[in-house]
C-alpha positions, 0 to 999 in steps of 0.5 A: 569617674562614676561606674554605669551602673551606679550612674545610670542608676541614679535618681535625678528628676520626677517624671513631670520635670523631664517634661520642661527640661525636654521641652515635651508637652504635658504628660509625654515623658509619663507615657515614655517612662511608666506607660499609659491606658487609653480606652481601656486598653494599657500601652507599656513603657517604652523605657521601663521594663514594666510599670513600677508607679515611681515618679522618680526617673533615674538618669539612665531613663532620662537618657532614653527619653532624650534620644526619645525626644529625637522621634517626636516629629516621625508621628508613628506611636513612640510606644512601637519602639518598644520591642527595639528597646526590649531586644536591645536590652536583653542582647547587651545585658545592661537595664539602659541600653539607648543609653551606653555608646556601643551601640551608636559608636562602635561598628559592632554596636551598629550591626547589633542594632541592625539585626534586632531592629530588623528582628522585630520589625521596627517601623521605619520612622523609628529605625536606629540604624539605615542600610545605605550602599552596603554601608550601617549608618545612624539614622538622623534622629540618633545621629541628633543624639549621638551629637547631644550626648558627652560620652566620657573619655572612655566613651562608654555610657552618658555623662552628660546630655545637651539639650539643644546643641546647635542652639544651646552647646554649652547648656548641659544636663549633669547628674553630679552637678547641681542635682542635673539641672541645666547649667552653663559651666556650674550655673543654673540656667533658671537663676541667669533666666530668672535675673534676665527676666527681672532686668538685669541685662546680658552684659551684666550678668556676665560680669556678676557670675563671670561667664561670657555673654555668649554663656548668658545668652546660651542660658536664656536660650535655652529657658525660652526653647523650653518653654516653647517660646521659639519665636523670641530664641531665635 
């Protein structure tokens, strides 16, 4: 099994790719991953440290910008989860902090998470962790992710990530297969998407590539959501 950092640390996609693969409009993971400026005024990264001018994204950020993509519907500016991630990233020590399992899986985590969020003020749309009857909870957007996430038999940093899993749970993000493109087992969900879309149907490809046509399905699925196409996912 691949070391965190030699893992983590890892160059997978370019900055506009993150956009499809997540599903998030134009521009969105840019924002997230190396910051922006607006009306003259610069907004830092949420992920990055700082700004580097790298276009590729390591898959340690690619991690946080899937747990990012959990908050797209709070509408307060993801840009206030900064000094959250900033906190957590010094009080772990490790460059990847949304991305390691301690914190949303262990008790000790939680609590850690409880007291930097509450430390520096986190919005309440953007809460990791709630406090309900005494009791640490994952908020719903980490709970979405937590259940995303393949975490190793150590559960100890990301290995692979689920897009869409309820809708799509054997399509997966895999750094050490297929450069991390999506895949249904070791097959690209763009070349079954891609035949499907020239004519060939389900059946067929399930026979030519030896998958279930449940697998083939999950794969189209999963092309379409992308794209936005919900209507014809469903």
């Amino acid at each position: 099994m691949a070391e965190p950092i030699d893992l983590l640390a890892r160059p997978v996609y370019g900055i506009a790719q993150v956009d499809g693969l997540l599903g998030l409009s134009p521009g969105t993971a840019r924002r997230w991953i190396e910051g922006y400026e607006r009306n003259g005024k610069a907004f830092p990264p949420v992920v990055r440290e700082r700004p580097t001018g790298d276009e590729l994204v390591t898959w340690g950020e690619f991690a946080e910008a899937r747990l990012l993509a959990e908050y797209r519907k709070t509408g307060v500016p993801m840009v206030h989860m900064r000094p959250a991630v900033d906190a957590l990233r010094d009080e772990l020590n490790v460059p990847y902090p949304l991305a390691y399992a301690s914190p949303w899986l262990e008790a000790e985590g939680n609590e850690i998470v409880r007291r930097v969020q509450d430390k520096v003020g986190l919005k309440a749309g953007l809460r990791f962790v709630v406090v309900r009857n005494n009791q640490i909870s994952l908020n719903l957007p980490i709970k979405r992710f937590v259940s995303a996430v393949d975490w190793g038999e150590d559960e100890q940093f990301a290995q692979r990530i689920n897009p869409f899993p309820d809708k799509t749970p054997d399509v997966w993000f895999d750094p050490l297969r297929r450069s991390g493109d999506p895949t249904v087992r070791a097959t690209p969900t763009a070349v079954l998407f891609e035949q499907f879309r020239s004519g060939d149907s389900v059946a067929m490809l399930a026979r030519i590539y030896e998958l279930s046509e449940d697998w083939i399905e999950q794969a189209i699925r999963y092309e379409l959501l992308r794209r936005g196409d919900t209507a014809q996912a469903a």
